[in-house]
Structures are given as structure tokens and as C-alpha cells.
C-alpha angles and dihedrals in degrees: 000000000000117000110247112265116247131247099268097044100054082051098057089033087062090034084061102037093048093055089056107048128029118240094272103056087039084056089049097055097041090058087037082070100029106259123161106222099235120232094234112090139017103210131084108255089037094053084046102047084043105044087045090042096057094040085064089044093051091049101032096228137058097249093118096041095059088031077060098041093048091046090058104113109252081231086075091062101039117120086007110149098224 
């Protein structure tokens, strides 16, 4: 089982992650690992830390929100300037 991931991870997790897709693709993976969008938010990086959020809350633990962080395609972080 893999600890929860604190407040500020799961930002920067969904800061990361919404600079890289659009919402629609963001919409696509997050029903790709079962994960309910959360209410709360209409930009990119706020659906994402919400969504992912409640999902660790739901399941007491971060195993989903790394399970949907490993599943993103490489292709989405090719030629990124991190």
C-alpha cells in the first residue's frame, strides 16, 4: 500500500500533469483509472489535485494516484523543459 500523498505533492503532481495534457485528454485518463472528476475547480491543475485528492481519501491510501500517474503515456513528457 502506498502512503497518501500529502497536500503539496498531489499539487505539484496536477501542476505538472496540466501543463502537459488539455482538459480533454486530462478527462480521458482520469476515467482510463477510475477516477471520479471532483466538483470542486474548473481549471486544469484544480480538477486534477481534487479528483486525485478525493480518490486517496476514498481509498485511504495513494495507490490510484500513482497507479494514474504511472499509466500517462511517456509521449506526454517528451521534449518538456522541466
Amino acid at each position: 500500500m502506498t502512503k497518501s500523498f500529502d497536500d503539496i505533492t498531489l499539487r505539484n503532481i496536477s501542476d505538472i500533469i496540466s501543463n502537459l495534457l488539455t482538459h480533454t485528454k486530462i478527462t480521458e485518463h482520469l476515467a482510463g483509472a477510475n477516477i471520479s472528476q471532483s466538483q470542486i475547480g474548473t481549471n486544469k491543475t484544480d480538477r486534477l489535485f481534487y479528483a486525485l485528492k478525493e480518490k486517496q481519501i476514498q481509498d485511504n491510501c495513494g495507490n490510484n494516484v500513482l497507479a494514474f500517474v504511472v499509466r500517462l503515456p511517456v509521449v506526454h513528457l517528451i521534449n518538456t523543459d522541466f
